[in-house]
N, C-alpha and C positions, 0 to 999 in steps of 0.2 A: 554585432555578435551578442548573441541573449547570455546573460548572466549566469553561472552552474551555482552562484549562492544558492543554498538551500532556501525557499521560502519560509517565509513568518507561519503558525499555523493561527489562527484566528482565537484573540483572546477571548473569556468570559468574566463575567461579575460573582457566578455563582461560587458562595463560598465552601460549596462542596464541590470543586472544580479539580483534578486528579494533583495538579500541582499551582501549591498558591509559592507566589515568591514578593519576601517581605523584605524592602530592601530600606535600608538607612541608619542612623543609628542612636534614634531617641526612643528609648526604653519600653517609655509609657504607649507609644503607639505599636510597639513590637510588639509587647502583650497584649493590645488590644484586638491588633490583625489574629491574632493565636486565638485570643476569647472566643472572638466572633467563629471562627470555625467552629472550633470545641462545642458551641453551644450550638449550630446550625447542625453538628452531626450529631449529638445527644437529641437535639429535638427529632430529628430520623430514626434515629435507635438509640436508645437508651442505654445501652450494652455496649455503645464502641470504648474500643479501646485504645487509649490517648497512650503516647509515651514520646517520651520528651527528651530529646538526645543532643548532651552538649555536642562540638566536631569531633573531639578526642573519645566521644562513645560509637563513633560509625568508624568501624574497624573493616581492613577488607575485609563482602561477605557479610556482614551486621545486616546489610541492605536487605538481600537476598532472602539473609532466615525470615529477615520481620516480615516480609511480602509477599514468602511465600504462601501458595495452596492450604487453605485449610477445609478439613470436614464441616465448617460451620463455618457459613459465608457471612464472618459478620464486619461489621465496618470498624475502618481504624484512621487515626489521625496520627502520623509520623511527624512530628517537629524536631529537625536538626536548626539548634542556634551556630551560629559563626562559622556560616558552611562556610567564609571564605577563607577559613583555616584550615578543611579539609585537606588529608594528602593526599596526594596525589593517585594512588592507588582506587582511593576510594570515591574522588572526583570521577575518576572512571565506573565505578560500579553506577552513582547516582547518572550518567549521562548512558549508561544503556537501559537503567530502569524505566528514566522520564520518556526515552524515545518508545517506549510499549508500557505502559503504565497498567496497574491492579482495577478492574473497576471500583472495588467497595474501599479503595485507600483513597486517603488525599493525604500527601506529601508535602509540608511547609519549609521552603527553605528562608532562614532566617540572615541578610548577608547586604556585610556594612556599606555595598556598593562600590568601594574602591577599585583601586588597581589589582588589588592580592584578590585572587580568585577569579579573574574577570573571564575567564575561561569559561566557566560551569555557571555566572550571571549570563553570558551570552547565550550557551546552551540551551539555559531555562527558557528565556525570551525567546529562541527561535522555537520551541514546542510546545509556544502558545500556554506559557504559566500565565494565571492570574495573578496582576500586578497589585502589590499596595506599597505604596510610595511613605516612608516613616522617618522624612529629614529633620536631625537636629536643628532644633528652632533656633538662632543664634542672632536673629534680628525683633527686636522689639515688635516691629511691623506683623509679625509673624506671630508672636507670641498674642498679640494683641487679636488677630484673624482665630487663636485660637481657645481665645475665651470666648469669644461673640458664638463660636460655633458651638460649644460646652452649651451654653445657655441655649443655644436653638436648641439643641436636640434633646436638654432637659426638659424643652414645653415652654420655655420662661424668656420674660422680656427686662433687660438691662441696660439703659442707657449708655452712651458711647463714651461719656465722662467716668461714666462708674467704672467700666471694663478698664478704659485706661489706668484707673487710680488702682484696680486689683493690681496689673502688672508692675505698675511703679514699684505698688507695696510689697510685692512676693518677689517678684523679680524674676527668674530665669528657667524655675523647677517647676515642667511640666505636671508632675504630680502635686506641688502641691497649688497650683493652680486651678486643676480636676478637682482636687478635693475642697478647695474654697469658693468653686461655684455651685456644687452639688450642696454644700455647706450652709449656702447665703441661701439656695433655692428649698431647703428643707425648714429654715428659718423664717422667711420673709414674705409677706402677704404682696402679691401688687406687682412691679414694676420695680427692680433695684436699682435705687438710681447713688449717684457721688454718695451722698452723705449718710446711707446703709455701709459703705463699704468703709466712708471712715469711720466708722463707729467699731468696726470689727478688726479691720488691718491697718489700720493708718500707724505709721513708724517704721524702723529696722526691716530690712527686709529679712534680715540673722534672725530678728526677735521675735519667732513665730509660733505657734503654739508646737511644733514638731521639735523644731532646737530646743524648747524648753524640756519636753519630752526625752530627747536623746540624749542629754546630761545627765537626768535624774536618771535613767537605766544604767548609766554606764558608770554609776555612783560619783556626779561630779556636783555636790551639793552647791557649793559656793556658785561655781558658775551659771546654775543651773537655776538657782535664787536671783541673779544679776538679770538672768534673761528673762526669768520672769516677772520682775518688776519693772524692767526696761518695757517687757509686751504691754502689760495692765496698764501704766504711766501714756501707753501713745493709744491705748484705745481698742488694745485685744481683746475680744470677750471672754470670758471665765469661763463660758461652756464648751470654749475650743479647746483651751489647755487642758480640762477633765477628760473632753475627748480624746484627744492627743495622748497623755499621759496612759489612759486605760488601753490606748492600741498600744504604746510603747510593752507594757507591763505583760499584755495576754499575747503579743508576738514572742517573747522573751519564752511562755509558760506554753506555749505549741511545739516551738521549737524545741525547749529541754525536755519533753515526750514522745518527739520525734524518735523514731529507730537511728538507729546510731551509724554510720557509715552509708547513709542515702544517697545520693546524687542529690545536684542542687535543683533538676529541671526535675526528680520524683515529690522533692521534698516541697517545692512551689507548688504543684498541682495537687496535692495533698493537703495543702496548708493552708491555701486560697494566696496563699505572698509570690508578688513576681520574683523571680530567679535573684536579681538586684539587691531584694531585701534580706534572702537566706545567706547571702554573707554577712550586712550590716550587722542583723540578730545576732550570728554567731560567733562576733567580737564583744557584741554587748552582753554577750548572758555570761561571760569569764564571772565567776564570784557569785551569781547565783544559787539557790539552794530554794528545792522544792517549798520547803516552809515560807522563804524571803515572798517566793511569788504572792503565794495565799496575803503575807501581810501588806503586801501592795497594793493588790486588787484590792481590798477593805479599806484602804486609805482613800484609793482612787473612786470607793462608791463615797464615803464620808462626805469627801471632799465635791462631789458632782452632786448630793444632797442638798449639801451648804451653800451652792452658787445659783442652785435652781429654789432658793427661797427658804431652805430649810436651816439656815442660820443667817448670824446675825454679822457675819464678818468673811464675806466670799473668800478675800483675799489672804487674809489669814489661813484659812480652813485650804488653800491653794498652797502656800509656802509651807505645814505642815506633811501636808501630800508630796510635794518632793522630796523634803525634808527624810522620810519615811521613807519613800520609793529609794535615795538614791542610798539609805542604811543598809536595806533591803538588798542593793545591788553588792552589797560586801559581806552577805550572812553567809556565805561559805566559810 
């Protein structure tokens, strides 16, 4: 007897495909899958219109209005995160839109793969979504597969010793792994091989130019001085922690200029910060005061001055820059 299961419809790659579905639950790749649309449909038109909808913003109906007919056929990108919290009401609206889709839409569903939801994950897959698969990395192996790739696709060649020593040294955060190959790759002439990488991470995988960072915002000077003697002591570079320190400081001064009562998925795509970080910020800016930011950001040029040659004591010129930055975090 033949099957009445509905058939698979035939998936695509294209990332302006009417429905992409981003399934797993590592952060960095969740925002990636999202980039990459956003910018494949800006590169088509410049004018689409991106809106970013936690599950608790798709109300019954929310579907409908955003997808409806308009007098100007312009194109949009719908991202619902954690569709698989969706209710149920609304699970329904998204399983009769996908089955007759907008042509000039593409719809991202963003959903952790589990049990809870598997309903409207099966859905998607039988009406032919475009898959991107974004599993938390939780085995070395893995993590390890995903710095060798980082570096492919920067252009750059890294020895298999080196990559290992990155992940020993950072350890388990996708970003800041992204961010210390793009790092090492903006830095380093050649071939990165072991003894590049001890020069810049070798120690603490805690004592990294970010932790040193997110102390001083959050006015935790003491700590914040331990970690970054602890970094310097194993071999962190000075020009990371200046780095470091001045994204801590100007996410802090985005955010306090942000309009006030945002959504966290208007306020990311506004701000250029994944969803992830517009919480962290806005536990770190408590104590802030418009003036505080201004004296940080000058400490934090001071100090990126001093380590790039322009004094005589990097380390010092470093421990004042906290010092400053984490005052800063209590000038309210």
């Amino acid at each position: 007897m033949a099957s009445r299961e509905t058939p698979r419809k035939k998936q695509t790659d294209d990332p302006l495909a009417p429905l992409t579905l981003a399934v797993g639950q590592e952060e960095l790749l969740l925002d990636r899958a999202v980039r990459q649309i956003v910018e494949a449909a800006r590169a088509d038109d410049a004018d689409t219109d991106v809106r970013d909808l936690a599950s608790s913003d798709l109300q019954p109906g929310t579907l409908a209005e955003l997808t409806s007919p308009s007098l100007f056929a312009e194109r949009k990108v719908l991202v619902v995160r954690n569709a698989h919290d969706l209710s149920a009401d609304s699970v329904k609206d998204v399983k009769a839109y996908i089955a007759s889709p907008v042509e000039e839409i593409t719809l991202v569903l963003l959903h952790a793969g589990g049990a809870k939801g598997k309903g409207l994950l099966d859905a998607a897959r039988k009406a032919g979504a475009r898959e991107v698969a974004c599993p938390k990395m939780t085995k070395p192996a893995d993590r390890l597969a995903f710095v060798r790739s980082e570096f492919r696709g920067l252009g750059r060649s890294a020895s298999p010793e080196a990559c290992q020593a990155l992940v020993d040294a950072i350890g388990s955060d996708l970003r800041e792994l992204a961010s210390a190959c793009t790092q090492l790759t903006a830095d380093v002439e050649g071939t990165i091989d072991e003894a590049v990488v001890a020069r810049y991470y070798t120690g603490r995988a805690e004592a990294s130019s970010f932790t040193v960072a997110d102390r001083a915002v959050e006015g935790r000077a003491a700590e914040a001085l331990e970690t970054l003697r602890w970094a310097l002591a194993t071999g962190v570079a000075p020009v990371l922690v200046t780095s470091a320190l001045a994204q801590g400081v100007r996410a802090i001064g985005k955010l306090a200029s942000a309009p006030r009562g945002a959504r966290p998925g208007d306020l990311a795509r506004e701000l250029g910060m994944p969803p992830w970080k517009i919480d962290r910020v806005r536990q770190q800016m408590r104590g802030w005061s418009g003036d505080g930011v201004s004296t940080a950001l000058r400490a934090v040029a001071a100090a990126d001055a001093a380590v790039k040659g322009g004094g005589d004591d990097p380390e010092y010129a470093l421990e004042q820059a906290v010092i400053t930055i984490a005052r800063a975090a209590r000038s309210r």
